[in-house]
N, C-alpha and C positions, 0 to 999 in steps of 0.2 A: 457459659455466661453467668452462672449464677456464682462462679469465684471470682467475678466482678465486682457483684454488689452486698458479699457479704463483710462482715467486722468482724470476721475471727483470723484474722492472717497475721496475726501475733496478739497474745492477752498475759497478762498478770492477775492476779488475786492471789487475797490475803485475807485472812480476818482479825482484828484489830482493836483496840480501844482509840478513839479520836476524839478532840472536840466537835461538838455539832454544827453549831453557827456559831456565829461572828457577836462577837461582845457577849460571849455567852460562855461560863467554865462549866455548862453539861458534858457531860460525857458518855458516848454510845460504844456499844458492843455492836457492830455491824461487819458487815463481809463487802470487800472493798474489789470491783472488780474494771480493769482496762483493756478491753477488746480495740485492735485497730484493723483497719479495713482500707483500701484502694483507696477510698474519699474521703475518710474524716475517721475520729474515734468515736465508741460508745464509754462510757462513766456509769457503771451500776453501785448503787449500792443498798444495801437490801440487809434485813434483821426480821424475822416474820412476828417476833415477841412485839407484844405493844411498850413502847419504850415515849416517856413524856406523850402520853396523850394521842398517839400516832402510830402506824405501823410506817417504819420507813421503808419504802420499796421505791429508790430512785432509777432512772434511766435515763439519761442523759444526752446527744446527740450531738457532735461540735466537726462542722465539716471542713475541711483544707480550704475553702474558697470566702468561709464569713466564718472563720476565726474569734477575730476579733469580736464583730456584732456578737457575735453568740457567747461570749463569754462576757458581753457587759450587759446582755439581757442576764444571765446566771446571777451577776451580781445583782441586779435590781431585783431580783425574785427571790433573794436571801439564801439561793441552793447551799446546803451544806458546805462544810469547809474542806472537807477530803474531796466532793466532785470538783471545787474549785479551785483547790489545788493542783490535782492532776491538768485540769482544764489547761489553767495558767500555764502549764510548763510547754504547753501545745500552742500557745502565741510567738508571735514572732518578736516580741519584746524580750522574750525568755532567753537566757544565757546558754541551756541547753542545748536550742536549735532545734530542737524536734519536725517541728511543722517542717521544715524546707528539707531534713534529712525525709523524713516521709511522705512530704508530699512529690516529690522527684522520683522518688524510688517509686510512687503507688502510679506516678505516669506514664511508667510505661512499661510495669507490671500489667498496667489495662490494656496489651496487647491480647488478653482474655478474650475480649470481644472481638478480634480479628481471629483468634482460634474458634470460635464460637462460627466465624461466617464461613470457614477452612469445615469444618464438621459438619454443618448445614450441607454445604456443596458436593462433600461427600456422600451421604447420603444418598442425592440426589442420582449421582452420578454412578452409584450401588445399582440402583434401578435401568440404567443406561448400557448399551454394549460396550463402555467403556472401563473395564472392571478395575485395568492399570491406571488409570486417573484417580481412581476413588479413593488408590491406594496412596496415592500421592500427596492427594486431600490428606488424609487422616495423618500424615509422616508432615506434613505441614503445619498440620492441627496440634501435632506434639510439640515440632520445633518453636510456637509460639506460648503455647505456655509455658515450656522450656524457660524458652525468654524471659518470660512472667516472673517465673522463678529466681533465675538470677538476677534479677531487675532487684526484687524487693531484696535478698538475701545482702546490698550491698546495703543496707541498713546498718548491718549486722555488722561489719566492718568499720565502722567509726566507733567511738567510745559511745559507751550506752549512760544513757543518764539514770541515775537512782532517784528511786522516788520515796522520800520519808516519811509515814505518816504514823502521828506516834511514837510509841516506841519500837515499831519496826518499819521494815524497806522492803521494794521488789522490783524486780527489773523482765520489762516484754521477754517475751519467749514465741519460738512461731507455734503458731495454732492449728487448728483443723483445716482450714482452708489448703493450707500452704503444704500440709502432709498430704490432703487428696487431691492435691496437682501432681504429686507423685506417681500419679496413675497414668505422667506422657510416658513412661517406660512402656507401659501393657500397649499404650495406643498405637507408639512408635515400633513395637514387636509385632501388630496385628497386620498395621500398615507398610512393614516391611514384607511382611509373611504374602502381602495378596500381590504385589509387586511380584515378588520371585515366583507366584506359584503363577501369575497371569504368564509370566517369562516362560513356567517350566511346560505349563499344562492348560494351553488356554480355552479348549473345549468343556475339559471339566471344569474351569469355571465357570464362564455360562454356564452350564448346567446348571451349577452349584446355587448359582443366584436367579436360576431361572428367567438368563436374560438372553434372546434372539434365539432359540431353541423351538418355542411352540410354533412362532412364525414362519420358519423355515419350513417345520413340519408341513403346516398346514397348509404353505404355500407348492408343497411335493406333491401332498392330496389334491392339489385343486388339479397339477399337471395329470396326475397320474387319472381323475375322475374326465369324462367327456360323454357327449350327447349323439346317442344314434337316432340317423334318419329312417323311421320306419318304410318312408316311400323308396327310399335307397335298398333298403334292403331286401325291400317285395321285390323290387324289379332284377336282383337277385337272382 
């Protein structure tokens, strides 16, 4: 669930010389950075040296749903001109197309969250005399961020827009998120593995997870334990 809600499933950065604001020929030394995420982008930009009076340390937040609004509230707060740049290219006014390439792809990349209820379940169902379902879950749990995966990668497949600021350029790349969904291999290898071994060995599983094992026990001991009648046995 949490490669749902994060903004690193593809980023760029750079560091740069750029104008600062708008009617302004200042010029900063700052590190320009673009995280994008399932819902919307982040826009950092950040210099820890104090530069005109200010340390610049921006972060920015512009969602696939209020685009728009959010980038004409930017404009009336006078953000920089590289967030607002980047920003702009992420409208749907924009030549580029960004928003609609990423915001399609990030919809049903959010099949996350239905992996997420696939894991929960299994769990569950760890705990239960049902050890081949569990396994099922988890090989479903893969198959959906799988999905995930491929979902956003067709991003990847259109022409990527360049973004120039300055004297130089940088183009997304996928990011941390997107590498540790890598991990349906290991899930989909666990969840095959309890499958075949529920097929090969199904006591030693129970065992293994310590599920319908004590009960059984205990319910032998109850057979095997019983009450003698003293007066039966006097008369003996």
């Amino acid at each position: 669930a949490a490669l749902n809600f994060t903004n690193d499933w593809a980023e760029a950065r750079m560091t740069t010389k750029a104008t600062y604001k708008s009617f302004s020929n200042a010029v900063v030394n700052a590190e320009i950075g673009l995280h994008v995420g399932l819902y919307g982008i982040n826009v950092t930009l950040k210099n820890p040296v104090v530069q005109f009076n200010e340390t610049i340390d921006y972060n920015e937040m512009f969602t696939w749903h209020d685009t728009i609004e959010e980038y004409e509230e930017a404009l009336e707060k006078g953000l920089p001109n590289p967030i607002l740049y980047i920003a702009e290219k992420f409208t749907p006014s924009s030549p580029c197309g960004l928003i609609f390439q990423y915001r399609y792809s990030g919809r049903y990349a959010s099949a996350t969250l239905t992996a997420f209820c696939c894991w929960m379940l299994a769990n569950i169902l760890f705990s239960m005399p049902v050890i081949r379902y569990a396994g099922y879950m988890v090989v479903a749990t893969a198959a959906f961020i799988f999905f995930s995966m491929i979902s956003f990668t067709t991003i990847m497949n259109v022409p990527q827009c360049v973004f120039y600021i300055g004297t130089d350029s940088f183009e997304t790349e996928y990011s941390h998120s997107f590498w540790l969904a890598l991990a349906t291999i290991l899930c989909t290898l666990i969840g095959l593995l309890v499958v075949l071994l529920d097929f090969l060995v199904p006591e030693k599983m129970k065992e293994a997870f310590s599920v319908g094992v004590d009960g059984c026990e205990d319910e032998d001991d109850s057979y095997s334990e019983g009450y003698l009648n003293s007066f039966f046995l006097d008369g003996v």
